[in-house]
PASEBA-1860 file (N, C-alpha, C; in nm, 3 decimals):
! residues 151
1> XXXXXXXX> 0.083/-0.119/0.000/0.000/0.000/0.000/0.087/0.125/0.000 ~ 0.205/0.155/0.063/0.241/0.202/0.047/0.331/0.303/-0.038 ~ 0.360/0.144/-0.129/0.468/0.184/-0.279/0.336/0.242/-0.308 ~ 0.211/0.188/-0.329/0.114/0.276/-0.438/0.076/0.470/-0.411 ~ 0.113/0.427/-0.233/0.051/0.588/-0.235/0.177/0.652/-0.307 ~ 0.315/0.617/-0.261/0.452/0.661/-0.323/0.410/0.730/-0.458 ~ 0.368/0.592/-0.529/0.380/0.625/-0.689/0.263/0.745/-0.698 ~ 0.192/0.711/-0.623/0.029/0.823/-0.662/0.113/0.968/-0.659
9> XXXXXXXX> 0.181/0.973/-0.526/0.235/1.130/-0.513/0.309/1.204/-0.647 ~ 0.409/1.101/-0.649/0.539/1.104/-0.767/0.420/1.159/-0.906 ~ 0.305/1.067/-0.929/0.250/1.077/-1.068/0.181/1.253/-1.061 ~ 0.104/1.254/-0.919/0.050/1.393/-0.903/0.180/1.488/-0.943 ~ 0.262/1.530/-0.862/0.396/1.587/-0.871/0.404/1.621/-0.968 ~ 0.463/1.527/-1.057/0.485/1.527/-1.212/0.424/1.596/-1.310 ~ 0.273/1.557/-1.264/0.164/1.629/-1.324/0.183/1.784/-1.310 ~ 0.164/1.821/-1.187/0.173/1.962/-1.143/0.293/2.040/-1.183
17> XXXXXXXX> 0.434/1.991/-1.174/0.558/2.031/-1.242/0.564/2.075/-1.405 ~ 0.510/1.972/-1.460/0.526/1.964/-1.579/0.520/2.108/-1.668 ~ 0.429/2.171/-1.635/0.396/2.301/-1.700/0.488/2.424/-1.604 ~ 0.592/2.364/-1.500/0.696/2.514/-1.533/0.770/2.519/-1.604 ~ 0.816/2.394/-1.647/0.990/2.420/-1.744/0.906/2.415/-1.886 ~ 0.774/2.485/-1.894/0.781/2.453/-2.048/0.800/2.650/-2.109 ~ 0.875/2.592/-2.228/0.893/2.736/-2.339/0.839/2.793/-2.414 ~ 0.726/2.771/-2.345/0.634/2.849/-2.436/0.624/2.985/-2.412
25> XXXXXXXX> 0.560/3.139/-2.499/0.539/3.222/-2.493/0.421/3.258/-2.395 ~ 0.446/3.364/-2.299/0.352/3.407/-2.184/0.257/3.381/-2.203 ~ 0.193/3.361/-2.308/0.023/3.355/-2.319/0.015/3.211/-2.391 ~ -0.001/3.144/-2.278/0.020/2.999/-2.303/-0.162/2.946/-2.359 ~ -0.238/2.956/-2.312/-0.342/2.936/-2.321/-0.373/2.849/-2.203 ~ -0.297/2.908/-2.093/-0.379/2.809/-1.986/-0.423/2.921/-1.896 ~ -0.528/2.896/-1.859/-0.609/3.059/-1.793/-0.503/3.066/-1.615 ~ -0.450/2.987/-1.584/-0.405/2.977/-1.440/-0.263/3.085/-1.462
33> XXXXXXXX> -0.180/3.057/-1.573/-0.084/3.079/-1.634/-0.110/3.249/-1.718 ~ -0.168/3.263/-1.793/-0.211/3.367/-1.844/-0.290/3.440/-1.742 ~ -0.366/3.442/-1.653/-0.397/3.562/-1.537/-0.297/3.609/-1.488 ~ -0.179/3.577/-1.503/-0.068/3.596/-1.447/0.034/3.728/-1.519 ~ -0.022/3.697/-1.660/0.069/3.829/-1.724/0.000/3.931/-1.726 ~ 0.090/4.033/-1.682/0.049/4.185/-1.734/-0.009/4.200/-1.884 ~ -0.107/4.293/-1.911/-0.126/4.373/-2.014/-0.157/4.475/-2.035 ~ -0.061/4.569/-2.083/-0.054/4.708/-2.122/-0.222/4.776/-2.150
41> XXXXXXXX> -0.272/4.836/-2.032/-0.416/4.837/-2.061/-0.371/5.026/-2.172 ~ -0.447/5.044/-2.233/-0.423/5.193/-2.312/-0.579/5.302/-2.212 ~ -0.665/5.248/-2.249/-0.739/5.321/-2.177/-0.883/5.227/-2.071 ~ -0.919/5.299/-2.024/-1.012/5.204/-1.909/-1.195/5.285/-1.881 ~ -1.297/5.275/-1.988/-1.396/5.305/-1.946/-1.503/5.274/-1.819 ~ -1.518/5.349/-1.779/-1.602/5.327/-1.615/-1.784/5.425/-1.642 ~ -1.874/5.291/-1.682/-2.002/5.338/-1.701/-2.093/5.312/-1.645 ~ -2.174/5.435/-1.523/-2.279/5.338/-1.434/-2.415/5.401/-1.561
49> XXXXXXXX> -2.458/5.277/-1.595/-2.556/5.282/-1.666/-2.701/5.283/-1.613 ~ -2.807/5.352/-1.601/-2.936/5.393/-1.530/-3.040/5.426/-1.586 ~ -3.157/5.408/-1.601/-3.274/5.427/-1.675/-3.295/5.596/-1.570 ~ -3.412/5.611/-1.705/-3.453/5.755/-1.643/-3.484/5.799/-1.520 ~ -3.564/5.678/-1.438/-3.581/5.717/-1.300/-3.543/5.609/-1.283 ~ -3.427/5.653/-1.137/-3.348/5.537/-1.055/-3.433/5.561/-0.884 ~ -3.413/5.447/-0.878/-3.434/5.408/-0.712/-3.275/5.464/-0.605 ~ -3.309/5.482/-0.512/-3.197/5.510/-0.397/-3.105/5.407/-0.473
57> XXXXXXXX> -3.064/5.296/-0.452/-2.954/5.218/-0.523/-2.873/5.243/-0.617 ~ -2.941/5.256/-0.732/-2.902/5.314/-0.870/-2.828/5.415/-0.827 ~ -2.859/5.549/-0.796/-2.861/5.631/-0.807/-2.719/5.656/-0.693 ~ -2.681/5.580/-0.594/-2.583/5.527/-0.485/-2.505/5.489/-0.558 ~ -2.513/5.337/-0.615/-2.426/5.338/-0.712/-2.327/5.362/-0.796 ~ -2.386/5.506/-0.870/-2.339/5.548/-1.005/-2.252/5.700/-0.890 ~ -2.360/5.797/-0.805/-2.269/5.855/-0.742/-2.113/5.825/-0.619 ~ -2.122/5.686/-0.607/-2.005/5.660/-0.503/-1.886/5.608/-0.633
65> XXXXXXXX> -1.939/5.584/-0.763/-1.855/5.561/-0.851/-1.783/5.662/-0.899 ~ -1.856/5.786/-0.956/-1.816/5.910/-0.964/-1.688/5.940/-0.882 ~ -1.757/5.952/-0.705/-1.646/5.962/-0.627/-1.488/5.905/-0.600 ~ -1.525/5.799/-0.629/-1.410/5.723/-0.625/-1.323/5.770/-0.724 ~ -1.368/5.781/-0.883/-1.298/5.814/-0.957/-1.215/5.917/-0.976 ~ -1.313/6.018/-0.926/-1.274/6.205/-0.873/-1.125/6.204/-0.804 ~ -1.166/6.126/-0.662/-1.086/6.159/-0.606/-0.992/6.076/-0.580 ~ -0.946/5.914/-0.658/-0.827/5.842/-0.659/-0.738/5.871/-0.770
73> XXXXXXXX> -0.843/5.894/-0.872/-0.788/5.900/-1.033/-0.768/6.000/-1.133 ~ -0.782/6.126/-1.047/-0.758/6.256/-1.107/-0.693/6.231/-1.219 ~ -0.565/6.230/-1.206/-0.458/6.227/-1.362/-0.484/6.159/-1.464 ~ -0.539/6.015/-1.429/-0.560/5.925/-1.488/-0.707/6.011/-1.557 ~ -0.789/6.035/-1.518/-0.879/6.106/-1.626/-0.875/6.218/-1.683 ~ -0.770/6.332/-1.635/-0.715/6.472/-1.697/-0.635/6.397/-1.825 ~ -0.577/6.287/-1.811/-0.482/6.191/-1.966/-0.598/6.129/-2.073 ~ -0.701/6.139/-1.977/-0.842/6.097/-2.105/-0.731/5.877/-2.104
81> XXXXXXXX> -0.708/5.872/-1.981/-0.630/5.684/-1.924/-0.799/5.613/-1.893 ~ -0.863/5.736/-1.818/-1.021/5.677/-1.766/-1.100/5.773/-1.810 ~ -1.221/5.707/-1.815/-1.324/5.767/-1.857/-1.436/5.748/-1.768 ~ -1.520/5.823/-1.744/-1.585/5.793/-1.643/-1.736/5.818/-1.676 ~ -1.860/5.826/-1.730/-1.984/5.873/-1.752/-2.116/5.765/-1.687 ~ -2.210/5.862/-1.656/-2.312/5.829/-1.657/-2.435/5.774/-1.761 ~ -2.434/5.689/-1.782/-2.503/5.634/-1.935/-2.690/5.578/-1.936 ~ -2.761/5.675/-1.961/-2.926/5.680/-1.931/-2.967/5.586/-2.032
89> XXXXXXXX> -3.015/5.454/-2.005/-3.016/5.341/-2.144/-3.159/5.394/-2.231 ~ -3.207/5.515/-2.172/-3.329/5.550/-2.198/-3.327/5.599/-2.332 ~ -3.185/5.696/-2.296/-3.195/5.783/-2.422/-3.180/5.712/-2.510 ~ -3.190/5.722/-2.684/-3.143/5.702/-2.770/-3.016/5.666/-2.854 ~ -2.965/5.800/-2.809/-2.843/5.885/-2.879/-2.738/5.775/-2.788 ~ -2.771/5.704/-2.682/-2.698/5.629/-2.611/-2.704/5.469/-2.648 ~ -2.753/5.407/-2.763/-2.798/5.282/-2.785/-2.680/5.229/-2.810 ~ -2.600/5.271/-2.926/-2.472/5.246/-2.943/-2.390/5.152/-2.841
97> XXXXXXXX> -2.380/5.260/-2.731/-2.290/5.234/-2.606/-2.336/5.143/-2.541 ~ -2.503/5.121/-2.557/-2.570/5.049/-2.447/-2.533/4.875/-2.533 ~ -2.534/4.846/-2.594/-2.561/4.752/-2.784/-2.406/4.711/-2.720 ~ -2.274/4.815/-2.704/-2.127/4.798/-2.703/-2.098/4.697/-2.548 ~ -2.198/4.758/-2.491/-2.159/4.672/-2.329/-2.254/4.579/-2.326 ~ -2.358/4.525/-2.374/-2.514/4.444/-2.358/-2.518/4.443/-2.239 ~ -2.558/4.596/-2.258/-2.642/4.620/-2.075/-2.787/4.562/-2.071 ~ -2.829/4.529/-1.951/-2.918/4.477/-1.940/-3.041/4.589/-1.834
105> XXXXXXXX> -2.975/4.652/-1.769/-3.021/4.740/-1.654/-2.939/4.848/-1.568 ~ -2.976/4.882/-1.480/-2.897/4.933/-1.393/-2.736/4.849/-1.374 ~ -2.666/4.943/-1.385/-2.510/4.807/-1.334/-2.346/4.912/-1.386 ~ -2.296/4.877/-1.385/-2.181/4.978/-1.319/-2.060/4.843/-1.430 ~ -2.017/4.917/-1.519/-1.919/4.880/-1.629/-1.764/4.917/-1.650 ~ -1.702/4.799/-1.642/-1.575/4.858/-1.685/-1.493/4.796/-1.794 ~ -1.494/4.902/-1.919/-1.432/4.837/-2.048/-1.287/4.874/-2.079 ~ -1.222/4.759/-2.069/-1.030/4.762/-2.098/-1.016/4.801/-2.241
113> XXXXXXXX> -0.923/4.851/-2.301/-0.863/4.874/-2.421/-0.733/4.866/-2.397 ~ -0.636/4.740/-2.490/-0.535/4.725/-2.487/-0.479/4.745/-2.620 ~ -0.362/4.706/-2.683/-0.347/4.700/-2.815/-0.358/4.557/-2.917 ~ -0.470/4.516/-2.808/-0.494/4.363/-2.905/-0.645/4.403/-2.905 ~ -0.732/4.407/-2.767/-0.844/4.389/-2.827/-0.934/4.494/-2.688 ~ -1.037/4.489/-2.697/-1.157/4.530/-2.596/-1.227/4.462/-2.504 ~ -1.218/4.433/-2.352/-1.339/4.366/-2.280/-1.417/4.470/-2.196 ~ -1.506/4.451/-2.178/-1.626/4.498/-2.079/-1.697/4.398/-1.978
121> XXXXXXXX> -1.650/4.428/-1.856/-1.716/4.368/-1.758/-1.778/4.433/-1.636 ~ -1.910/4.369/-1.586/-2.034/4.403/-1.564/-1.930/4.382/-1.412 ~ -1.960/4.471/-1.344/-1.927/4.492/-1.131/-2.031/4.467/-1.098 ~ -2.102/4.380/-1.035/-2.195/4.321/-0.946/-2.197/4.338/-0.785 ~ -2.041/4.355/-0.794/-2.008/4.376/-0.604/-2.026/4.502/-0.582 ~ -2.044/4.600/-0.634/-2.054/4.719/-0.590/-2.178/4.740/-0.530 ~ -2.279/4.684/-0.597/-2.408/4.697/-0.490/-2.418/4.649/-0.354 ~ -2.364/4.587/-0.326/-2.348/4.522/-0.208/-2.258/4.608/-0.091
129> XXXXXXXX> -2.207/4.682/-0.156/-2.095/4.792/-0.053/-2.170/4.928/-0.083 ~ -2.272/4.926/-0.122/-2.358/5.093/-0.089/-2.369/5.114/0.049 ~ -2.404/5.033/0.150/-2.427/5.090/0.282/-2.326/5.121/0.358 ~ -2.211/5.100/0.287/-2.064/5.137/0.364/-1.969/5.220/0.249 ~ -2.033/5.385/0.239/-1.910/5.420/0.134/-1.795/5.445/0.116 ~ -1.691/5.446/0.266/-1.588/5.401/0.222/-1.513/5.258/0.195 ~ -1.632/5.133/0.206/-1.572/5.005/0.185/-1.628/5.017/0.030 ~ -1.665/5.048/-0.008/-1.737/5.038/-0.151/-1.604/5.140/-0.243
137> XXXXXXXX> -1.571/5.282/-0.197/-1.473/5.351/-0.276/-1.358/5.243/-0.235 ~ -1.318/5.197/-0.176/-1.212/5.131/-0.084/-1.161/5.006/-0.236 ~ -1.314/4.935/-0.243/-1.300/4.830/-0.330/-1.332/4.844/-0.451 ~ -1.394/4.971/-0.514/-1.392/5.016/-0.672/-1.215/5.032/-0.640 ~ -1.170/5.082/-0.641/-1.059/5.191/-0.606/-0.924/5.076/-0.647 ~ -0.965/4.937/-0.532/-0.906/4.821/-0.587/-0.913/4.751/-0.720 ~ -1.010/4.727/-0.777/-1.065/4.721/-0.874/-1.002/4.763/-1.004 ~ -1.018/4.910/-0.989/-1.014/5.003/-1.115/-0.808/5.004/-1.080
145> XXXXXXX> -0.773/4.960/-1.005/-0.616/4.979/-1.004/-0.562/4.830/-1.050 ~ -0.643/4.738/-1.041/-0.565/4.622/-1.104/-0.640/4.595/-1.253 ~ -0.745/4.693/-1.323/-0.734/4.669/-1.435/-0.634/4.793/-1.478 ~ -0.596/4.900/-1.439/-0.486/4.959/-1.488/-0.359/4.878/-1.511 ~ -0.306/4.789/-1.403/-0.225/4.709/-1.446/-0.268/4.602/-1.494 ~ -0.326/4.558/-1.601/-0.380/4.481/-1.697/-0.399/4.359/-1.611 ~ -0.463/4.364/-1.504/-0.534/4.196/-1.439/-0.671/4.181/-1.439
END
């Protein structure tokens, strides 16, 4: 019983090793491996999106986002690095943008631009930190600083 657990370890081991000594280029295609590299983000859109009339939430939301941005990321939006708007899915003239993120409702967006390609992803945790606004700026703040360094 014992040689077998031996060999079990050795085979796990092996397994798990195997993928450091390999030469491949950073973007291996293994997602464990690739979360791992930097990417040169170019610019970083930040959109709390809101129908015409918002509830207390919404409306919490989109202003503690504002804040955060104001007052962590000054430079970064005087460089036109962030962008920051309020986006009414009501209007029209806004379908475009709304069509670009497939918003669905109320919800708070942040779209990367690198020099390969574009993502947009939907923040869900931010609603959950409205009743505490400095744990909510605390954790946009985190957030919006590790997609600057492309994670």
């Amino acid at each position: 019983m014992k040689i077998k657990y031996s060999f079990l370890v050795l085979v796990i081991s092996l397994i798990f090793l195997s993928g450091c000594s390999s030469n491949e280029s950073p973007a291996t295609g293994n997602a464990v491996f690739d979360s791992l590299v930097e990417v040169n983000v170019d610019k970083l859109e930040i959109y709390h999106f809101h129908a015409t009339n918002q509830c207390y939430s919404c409306k919490t939301v989109g202003a503690y986002a504002e804040e955060t941005v104001n007052t962590y990321f000054k430079d970064e939006l005087n460089e036109g690095k962030i962008i920051f708007d309020h986006v009414n899915v009501d209007i029209y003239e806004n379908r475009d943008l709304v069509i670009k993120y497939s918003v669905t409702g109320s919800s708070l967006w942040l779209g990367t631009y690198n020099e390969n390609e574009f993502n947009a992803e939907e923040n869900t945790n931010v609603w959950y930190k409205i009743k505490d606004k400095q744990d909510y700026m605390n954790y946009l703040k985190g957030v919006i600083e590790q997609k600057l360094a492309g994670n």
